[in-house]
C-alpha positions in Angstrom: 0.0 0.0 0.0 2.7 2.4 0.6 4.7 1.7 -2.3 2.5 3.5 -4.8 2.0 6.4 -2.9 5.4 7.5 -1.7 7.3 6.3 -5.0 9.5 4.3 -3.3 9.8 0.5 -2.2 10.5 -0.5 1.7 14.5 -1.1 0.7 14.3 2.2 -0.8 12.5 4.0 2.4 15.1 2.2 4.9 18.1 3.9 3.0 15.9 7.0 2.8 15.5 7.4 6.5 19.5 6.3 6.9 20.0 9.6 4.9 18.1 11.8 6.8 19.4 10.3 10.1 23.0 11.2 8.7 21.8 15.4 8.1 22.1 17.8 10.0 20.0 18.4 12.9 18.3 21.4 11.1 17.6 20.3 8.1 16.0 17.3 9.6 13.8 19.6 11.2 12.8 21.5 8.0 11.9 18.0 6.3 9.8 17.0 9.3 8.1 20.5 9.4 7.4 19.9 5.2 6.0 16.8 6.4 3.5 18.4 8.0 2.4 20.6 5.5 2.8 17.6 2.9 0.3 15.7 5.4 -2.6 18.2 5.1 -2.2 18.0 1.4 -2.2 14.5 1.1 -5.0 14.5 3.3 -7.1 15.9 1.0 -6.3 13.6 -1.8 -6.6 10.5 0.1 -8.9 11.0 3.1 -9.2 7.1 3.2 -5.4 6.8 4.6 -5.2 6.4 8.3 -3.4 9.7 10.5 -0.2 7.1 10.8 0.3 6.2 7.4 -0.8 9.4 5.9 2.1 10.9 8.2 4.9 8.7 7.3 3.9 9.0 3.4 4.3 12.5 3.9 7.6 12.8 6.0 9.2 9.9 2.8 7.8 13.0 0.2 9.3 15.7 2.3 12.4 13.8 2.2 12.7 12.9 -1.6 12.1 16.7 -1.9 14.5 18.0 0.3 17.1 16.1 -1.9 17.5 12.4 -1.3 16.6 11.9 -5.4 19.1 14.0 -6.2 22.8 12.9 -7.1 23.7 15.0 -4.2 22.0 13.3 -1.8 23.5 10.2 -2.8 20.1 8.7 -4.2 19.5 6.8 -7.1 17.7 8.5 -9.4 18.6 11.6 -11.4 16.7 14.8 -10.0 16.5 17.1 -12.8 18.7 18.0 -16.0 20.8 20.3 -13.7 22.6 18.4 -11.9 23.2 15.9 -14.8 24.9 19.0 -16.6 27.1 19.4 -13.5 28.1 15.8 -13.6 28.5 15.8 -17.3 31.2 19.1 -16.9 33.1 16.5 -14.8 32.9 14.0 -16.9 34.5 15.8 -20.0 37.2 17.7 -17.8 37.7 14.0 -16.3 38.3 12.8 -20.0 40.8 15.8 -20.7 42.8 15.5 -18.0 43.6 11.9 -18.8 44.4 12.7 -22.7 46.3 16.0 -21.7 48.3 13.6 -18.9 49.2 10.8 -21.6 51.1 7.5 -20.6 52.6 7.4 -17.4 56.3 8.4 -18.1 58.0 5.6 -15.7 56.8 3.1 -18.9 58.4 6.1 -21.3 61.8 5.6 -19.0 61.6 1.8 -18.8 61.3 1.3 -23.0 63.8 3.8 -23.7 66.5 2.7 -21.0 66.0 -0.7 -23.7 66.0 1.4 -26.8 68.6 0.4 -28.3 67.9 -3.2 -28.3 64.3 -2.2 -29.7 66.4 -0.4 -32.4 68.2 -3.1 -33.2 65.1 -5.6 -33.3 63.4 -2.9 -35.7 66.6 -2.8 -37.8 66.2 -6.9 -38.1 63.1 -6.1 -39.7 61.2 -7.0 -36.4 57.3 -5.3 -36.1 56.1 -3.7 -33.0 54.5 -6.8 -31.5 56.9 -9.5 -31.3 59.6 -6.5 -30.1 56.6 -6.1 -26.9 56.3 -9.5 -26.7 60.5 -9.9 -26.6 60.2 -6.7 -23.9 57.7 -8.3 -21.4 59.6 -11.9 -21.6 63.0 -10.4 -21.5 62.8 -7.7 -19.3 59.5 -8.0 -17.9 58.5 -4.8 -19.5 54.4 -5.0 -19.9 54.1 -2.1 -23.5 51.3 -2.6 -25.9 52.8 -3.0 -29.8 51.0 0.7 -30.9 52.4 2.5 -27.8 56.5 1.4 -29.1 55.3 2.6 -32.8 54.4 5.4 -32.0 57.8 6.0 -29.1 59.1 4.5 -32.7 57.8 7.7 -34.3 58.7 10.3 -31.8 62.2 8.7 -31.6 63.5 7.8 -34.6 61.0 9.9 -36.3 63.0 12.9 -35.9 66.2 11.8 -38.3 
């Protein structure tokens, strides 16, 4: 019965009432004081809910208002298009950072203290992939075959 009122399931209430046990001291008193209000209005729309259960229904709505939906209230559900945009931001300077930051450069200093073997593999006429797989057996060097083409290119690229 309560489920389709208050939007929520009882797994979903229990973590709901963790949350607002975890605010605050004020701001648990503004949701209980909007659970009052919430109570007279849903009063009104369903007069055949006992005073108990018309009271809890409306202290679980005061608190999905007061921000347990929202990412920021560590919810699960979206609350509007706002704070997806502010999550989004994140996300694309998240994804910059790691392209601007590139491979970590103690891999860089590990292939190119071996470079001149690598050289000399290339030279043999040797591709990129059995010269990773020579690294990691040889010197226990883990380097994917397109990361040494293109040190390959920023190397020996320059003569």
């Amino acid at each position: 019965m309560l489920n389709p009122i208050t939007g929520l399931t009882a797994k979903e209430r229990k973590r709901l009432l963790s949350w607002v046990a975890s605010l605050p001291e004020e701001k648990v008193i503004g949701i209980f004081q909007d659970g009052v209000k919430k109570s007279f209005q849903l009063q009104k729309e369903r007069p055949d809910l006992s005073g108990r259960v018309n009271k809890y229904c409306a202290f679980i709505a005061a608190a999905r208002r007061a921000g347990w939906d929202t990412i920021k209230g560590k919810g699960y559900r979206v609350a509007q298009q706002e704070q997806y945009q502010d999550f989004s931001h994140l996300r694309h300077a998240r994804a910059a950072e790691l392209l601007q930051r590139g491979r970590t450069p103690v891999l860089r200093r590990k292939v190119l203290a071996y470079w001149g073997e690598v050289k000399e593999l290339k030279e043999e006429g040797m591709g990129f992939r059995p010269i990773a797989a020579y690294l990691l057996k040889s010197r226990k060097i883990k380097v994917s075959a397109s990361y040494l083409m293109k040190l390959w290119h920023e190397v020996e690229g320059n003569d």
